[in-house]
N, C-alpha and C positions, 0 to 999 in steps of 0.2 A: 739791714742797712737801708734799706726803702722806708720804711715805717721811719728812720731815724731822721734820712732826707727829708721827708716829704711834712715831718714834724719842722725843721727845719723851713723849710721854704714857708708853713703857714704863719711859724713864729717870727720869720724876717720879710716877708713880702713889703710890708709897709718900707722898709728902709730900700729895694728896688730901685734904684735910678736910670735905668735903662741904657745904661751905658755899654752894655753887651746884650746880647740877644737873654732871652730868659731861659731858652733852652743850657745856654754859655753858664749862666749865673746857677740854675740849680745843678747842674753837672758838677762845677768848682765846691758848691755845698756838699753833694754825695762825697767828693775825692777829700775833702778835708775833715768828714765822717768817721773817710774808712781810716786814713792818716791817725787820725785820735783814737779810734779802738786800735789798730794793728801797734800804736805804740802804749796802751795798757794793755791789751793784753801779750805784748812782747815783756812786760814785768812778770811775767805769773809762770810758775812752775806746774806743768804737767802731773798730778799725783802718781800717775803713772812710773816717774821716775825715780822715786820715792821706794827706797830697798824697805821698807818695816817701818820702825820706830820714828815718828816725827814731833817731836817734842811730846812724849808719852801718848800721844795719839795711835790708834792700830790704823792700818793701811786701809784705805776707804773699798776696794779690789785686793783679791789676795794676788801677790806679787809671781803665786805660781803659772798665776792663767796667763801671762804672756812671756812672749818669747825672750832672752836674756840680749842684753849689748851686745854682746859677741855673736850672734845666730848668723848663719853663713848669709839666709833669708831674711827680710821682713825683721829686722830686732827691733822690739818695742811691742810688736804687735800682737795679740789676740792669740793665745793657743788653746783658749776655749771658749771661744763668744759665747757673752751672754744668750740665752736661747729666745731664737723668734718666735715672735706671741702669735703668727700665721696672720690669713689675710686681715681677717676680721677679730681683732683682740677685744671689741668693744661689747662682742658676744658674751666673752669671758668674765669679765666684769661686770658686767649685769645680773650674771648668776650672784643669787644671795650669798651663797659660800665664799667666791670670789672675793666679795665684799668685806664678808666677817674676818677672813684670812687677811683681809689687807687692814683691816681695822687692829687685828692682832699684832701686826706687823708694825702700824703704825706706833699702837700701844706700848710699844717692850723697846722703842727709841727714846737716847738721852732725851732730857726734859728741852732743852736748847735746840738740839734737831728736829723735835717732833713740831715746838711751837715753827719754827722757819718753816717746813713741811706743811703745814696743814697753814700757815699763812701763804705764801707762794702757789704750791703746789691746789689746793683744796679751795682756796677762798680766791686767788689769783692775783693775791698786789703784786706789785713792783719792789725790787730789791731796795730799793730808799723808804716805801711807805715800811715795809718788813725792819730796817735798820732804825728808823724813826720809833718806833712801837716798842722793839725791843731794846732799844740802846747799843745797840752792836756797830760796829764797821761794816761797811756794805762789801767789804771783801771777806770779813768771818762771817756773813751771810750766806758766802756764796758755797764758803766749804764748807758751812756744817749743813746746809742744801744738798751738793755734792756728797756727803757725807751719809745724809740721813737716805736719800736716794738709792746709793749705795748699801745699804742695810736692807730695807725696805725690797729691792730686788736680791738679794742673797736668802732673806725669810720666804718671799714666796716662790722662788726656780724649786723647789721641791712642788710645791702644789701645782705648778704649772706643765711640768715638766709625766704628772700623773694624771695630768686633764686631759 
């Protein structure tokens, strides 16, 4: 949300009329940010919630690792988190193997997730330069991202999990 503001206040400073303090004017800019994501992403459905099958799609998480609606505790949540990469995971990845196992990983994803994945993730654009490139929606962007992600940590928690 700061990077989104502060985009914000450089793309509108010229329009500025000082009719409130500046500190006033970029604050109403952050609250009308947050206003505009909190009501896109109030459209968006959790995968999480998601019992299996979604329009012939498999469940990006399997739906056993968290807890059920009904759970006395916590329902929705995590009953086997994903496993932590420790303090320093950047060690891990450095290792050549590391590497080849996530290349592998990357490899054996649909042809749709892997291009998102390695443009996002690998090269770093932006969900629009990604949507522009490929012809996609920038919200089928974000799931087969979400998606490929999802994969991608399911191949390698074995090799990590043996490191």
């Amino acid at each position: 949300m700061v990077q989104d503001t502060w985009l914000g206040v450089i793309q509108g400073i010229w329009a500025f009329e000082g009719r409130s303090s500046l500190k006033t004017w970029i604050f109403r800019i952050l609250s009308n940010r947050a206003k505009t994501r909190a009501a896109r992403e109030g459209r968006t459905v959790p995968f999480a919630r998601f019992d299996g099958d979604v329009d012939g799609a498999e469940a990006a998480v399997a739906p056993a690792r968290f807890r059920p609606a009904d759970h006395s505790t916590e329902p929705g949540h995590w009953t086997h988190p994903p496993q932590d990469l420790g303090a320093s995971p950047e060690h891990r990845f450095l290792a050549r193997e590391a590497r080849e196992q996530l290349q592998h990983a990357i490899a054996a994803l649909p042809e749709n997730q892997r291009r998102v994945l390695i443009l996002r993730d690998i090269e770093g654009r932006s969900t629009e330069e990604v949507s522009n490139a490929l012809g996609v929606h920038e919200t089928n962007v974000r799931v087969l991202l979400h998606r490929a992600r999802a994969k991608a940590r399911v191949a390698l928690e074995p090799y990590l999990e043996g490191a």
